[in-house]
C-alpha positions in Angstrom: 70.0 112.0 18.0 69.8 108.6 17.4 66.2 107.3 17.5 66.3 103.8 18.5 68.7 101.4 21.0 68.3 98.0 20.8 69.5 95.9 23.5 69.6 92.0 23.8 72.6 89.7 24.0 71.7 87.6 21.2 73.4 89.4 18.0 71.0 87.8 15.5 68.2 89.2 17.5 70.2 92.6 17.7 71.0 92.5 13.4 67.7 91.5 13.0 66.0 94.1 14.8 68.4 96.7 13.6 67.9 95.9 9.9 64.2 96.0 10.0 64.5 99.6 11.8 67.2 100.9 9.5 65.1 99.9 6.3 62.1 101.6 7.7 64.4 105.0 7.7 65.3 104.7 11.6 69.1 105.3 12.9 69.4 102.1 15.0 72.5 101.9 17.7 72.9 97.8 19.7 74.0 96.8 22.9 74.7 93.7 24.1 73.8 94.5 27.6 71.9 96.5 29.8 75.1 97.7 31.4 75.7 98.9 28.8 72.8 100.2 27.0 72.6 102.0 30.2 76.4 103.6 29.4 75.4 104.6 26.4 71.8 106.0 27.4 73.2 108.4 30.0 75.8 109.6 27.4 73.8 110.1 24.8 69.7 109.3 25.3 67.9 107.9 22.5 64.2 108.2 21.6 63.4 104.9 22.4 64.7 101.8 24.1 63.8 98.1 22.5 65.0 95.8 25.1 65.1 91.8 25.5 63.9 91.0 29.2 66.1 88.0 29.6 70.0 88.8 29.5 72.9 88.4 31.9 74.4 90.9 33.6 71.0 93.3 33.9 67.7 92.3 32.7 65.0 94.4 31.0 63.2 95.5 34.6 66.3 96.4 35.7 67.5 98.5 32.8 64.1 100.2 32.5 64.5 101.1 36.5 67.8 102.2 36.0 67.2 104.4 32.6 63.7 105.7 34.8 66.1 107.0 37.8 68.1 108.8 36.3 67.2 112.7 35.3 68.4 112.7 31.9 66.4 109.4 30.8 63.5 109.4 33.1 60.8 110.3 30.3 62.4 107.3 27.8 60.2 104.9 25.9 61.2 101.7 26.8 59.7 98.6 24.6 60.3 95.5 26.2 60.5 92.6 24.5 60.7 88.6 25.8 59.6 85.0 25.4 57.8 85.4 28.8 54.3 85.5 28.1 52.7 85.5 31.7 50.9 88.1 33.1 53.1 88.1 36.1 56.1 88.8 33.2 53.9 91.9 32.0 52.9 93.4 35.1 56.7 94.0 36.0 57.6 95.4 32.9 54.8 98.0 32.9 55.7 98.5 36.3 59.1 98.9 36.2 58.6 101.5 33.7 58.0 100.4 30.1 55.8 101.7 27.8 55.0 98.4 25.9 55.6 94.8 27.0 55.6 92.8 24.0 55.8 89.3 23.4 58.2 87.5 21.2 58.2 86.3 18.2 56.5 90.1 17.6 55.8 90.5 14.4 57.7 93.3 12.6 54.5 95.4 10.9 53.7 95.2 14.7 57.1 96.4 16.2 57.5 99.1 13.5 53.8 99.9 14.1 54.3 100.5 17.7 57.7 102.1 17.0 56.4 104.9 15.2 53.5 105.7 17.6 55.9 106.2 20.2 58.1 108.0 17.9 55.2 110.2 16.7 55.5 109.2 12.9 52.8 108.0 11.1 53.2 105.0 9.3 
């Protein structure tokens, strides 16, 4: 199983997310989409979900309410991940299903940090 999908439509965001996974030892899958994240999720779930909130097509909320309806992905670990710093922005992320909310530019000790807590790997 693949551990980690990440999804945004920007492909710098997606190499620079993947290369900072891969290096720490994680295999790292990209979608440009939550369409088709979402494709690829109910295929083939991964073990967690880093997703920009901000795309076309489907947004984060609505990914993370899809991937939570469906049988096969309801239990996922979502990380969202956006520019939108309100509390408003938060709340419907954590409500729509995510287990983090995290604002950009997030650090990478911190994303790896909070990667492998929800992976169950020490650091």
């Amino acid at each position: 199983m693949t551990d980690v999908l990440v999804i945004d439509d920007a492909a710098t965001v997606r190499g620079y997310h993947r290369a900072l996974l891969e290096r720490a030892g994680l295999s790292v899958d990209e979608a440009a989409n939550g369409y088709e994240a979402l494709e690829r999720a109910l295929r083939c779930p991964y073990q967690i979900y880093i997703c920009d909130v901000v795309m076309p097509r489907m947004d984060g909320y609505t990914f993370t309410r899809a991937l939570r309806a469906e049988r096969g992905t309801r239990d996922a670990r979502v990380v969202l991940v956006s520019s939108q710093a309100t509390p408003r922005a938060r709340e419907l992320g954590l409500g729509a299903g995510a287990a983090l909310y995290l604002v950009k530019p997030v650090p990478a000790d911190t994303l790896l940090a909070h990667v492998r807590l929800l992976l169950g790997r020490a650091a």
